[in-house]
C-alpha positions in Angstrom: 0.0 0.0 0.0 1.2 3.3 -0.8 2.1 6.0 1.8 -0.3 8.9 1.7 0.2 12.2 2.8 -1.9 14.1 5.4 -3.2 16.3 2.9 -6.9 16.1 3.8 -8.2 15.7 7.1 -11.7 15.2 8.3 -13.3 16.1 11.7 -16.8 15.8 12.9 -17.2 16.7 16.3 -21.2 16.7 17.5 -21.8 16.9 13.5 -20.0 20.0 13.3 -16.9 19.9 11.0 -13.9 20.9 12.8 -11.0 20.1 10.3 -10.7 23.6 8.5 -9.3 24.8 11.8 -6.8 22.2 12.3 -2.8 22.2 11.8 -3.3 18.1 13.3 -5.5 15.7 14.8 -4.5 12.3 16.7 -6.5 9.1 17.3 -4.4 6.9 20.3 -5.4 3.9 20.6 -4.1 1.9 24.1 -4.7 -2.1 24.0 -4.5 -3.8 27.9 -2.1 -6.5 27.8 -1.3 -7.6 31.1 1.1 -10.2 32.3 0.0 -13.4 32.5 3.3 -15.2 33.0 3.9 -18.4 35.0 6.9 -20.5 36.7 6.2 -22.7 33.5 6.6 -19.7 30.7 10.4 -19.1 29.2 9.7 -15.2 29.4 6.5 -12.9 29.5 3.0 -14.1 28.4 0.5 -11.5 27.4 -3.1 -11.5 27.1 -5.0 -8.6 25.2 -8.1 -7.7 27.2 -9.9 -3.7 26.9 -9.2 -1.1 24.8 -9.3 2.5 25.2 -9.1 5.6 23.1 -8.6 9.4 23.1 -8.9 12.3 19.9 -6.6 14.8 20.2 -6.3 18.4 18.0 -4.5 21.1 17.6 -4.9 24.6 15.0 -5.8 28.2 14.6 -9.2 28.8 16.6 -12.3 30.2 14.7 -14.8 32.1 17.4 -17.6 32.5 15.0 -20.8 30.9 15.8 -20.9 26.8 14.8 -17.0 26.5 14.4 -14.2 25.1 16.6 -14.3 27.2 19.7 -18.1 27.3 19.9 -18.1 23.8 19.3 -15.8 22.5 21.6 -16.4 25.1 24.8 -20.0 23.7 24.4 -18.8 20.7 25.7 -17.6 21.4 29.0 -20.1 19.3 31.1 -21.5 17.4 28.0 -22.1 13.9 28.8 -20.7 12.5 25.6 -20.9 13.5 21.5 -20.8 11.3 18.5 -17.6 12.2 16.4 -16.3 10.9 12.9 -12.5 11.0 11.6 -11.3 10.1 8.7 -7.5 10.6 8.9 -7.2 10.4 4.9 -10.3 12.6 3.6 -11.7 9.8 1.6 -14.7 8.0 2.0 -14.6 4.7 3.8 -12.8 2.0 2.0 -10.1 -0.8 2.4 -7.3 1.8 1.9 -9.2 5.1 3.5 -10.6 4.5 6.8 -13.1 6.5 8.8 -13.4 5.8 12.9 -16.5 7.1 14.4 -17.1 7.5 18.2 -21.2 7.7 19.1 -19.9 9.2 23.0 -16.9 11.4 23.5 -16.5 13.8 26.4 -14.1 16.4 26.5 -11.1 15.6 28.8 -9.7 19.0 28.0 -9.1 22.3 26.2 -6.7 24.9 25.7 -6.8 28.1 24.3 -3.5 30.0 23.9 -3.1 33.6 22.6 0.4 35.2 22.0 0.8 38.9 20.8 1.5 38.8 16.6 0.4 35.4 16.2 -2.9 33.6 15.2 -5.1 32.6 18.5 -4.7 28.5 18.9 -6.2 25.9 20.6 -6.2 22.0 21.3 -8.2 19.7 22.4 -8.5 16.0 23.8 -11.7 13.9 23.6 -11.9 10.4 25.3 
């Protein structure tokens, strides 16, 4: 498979499209795999149980109404949002695909200003 650029970039965050205001976005993934080793075992034995995920994004912030700021302030408190990325701005397919979340809460958000330069902000969702 080829190697493809990070030219396109799409970002749904409680359906609202997030991406134009984006320099990056990150999907971690961390698997459990917990030592299950005995006496018996030559070295360590794993076993794969739960999973867990967090988004994370970073970019230029846009204050108007329905855009990135609006969007994610709004979910201070929230109890969970559906979101939808899709690292390679394709639609779904063997080589582009899309991973959608149906309840992500806001684990934090920063908003950073410095004199001269755009206003930024980033964001994690878990």
């Amino acid at each position: 498979m080829a190697k493809q650029a990070g030219k396109n970039l799409n970002l749904s965050v409680n359906s609202v499209a997030i991406e134009d205001d984006l320099d990056s976005a990150a999907l971690n993934i961390d698997q459990e795999a917990p030592v299950v080793t005995s006496f018996a075992d030559a070295g360590p034995r794993r076993v794969t149980g739960n999973y867990d995920y967090n988004l994370t994004g970073e970019g230029p912030l846009d204050f108007a109404a329905s855009q990135s700021d609006a969007t994610l302030f709004a979910l201070i408190g929230n109890a969970g949002v559906a979101t939808a990325f899709d690292p390679t701005g394709a639609a779904a397919g063997a080589s582009d695909p899309n991973y959608d979340s149906t309840s992500m809460v806001l684990t934090s958000y920063q908003i950073r200003a410095a004199v001269g330069a755009p206003v930024r902000g980033s964001f994690a969702l878990a």
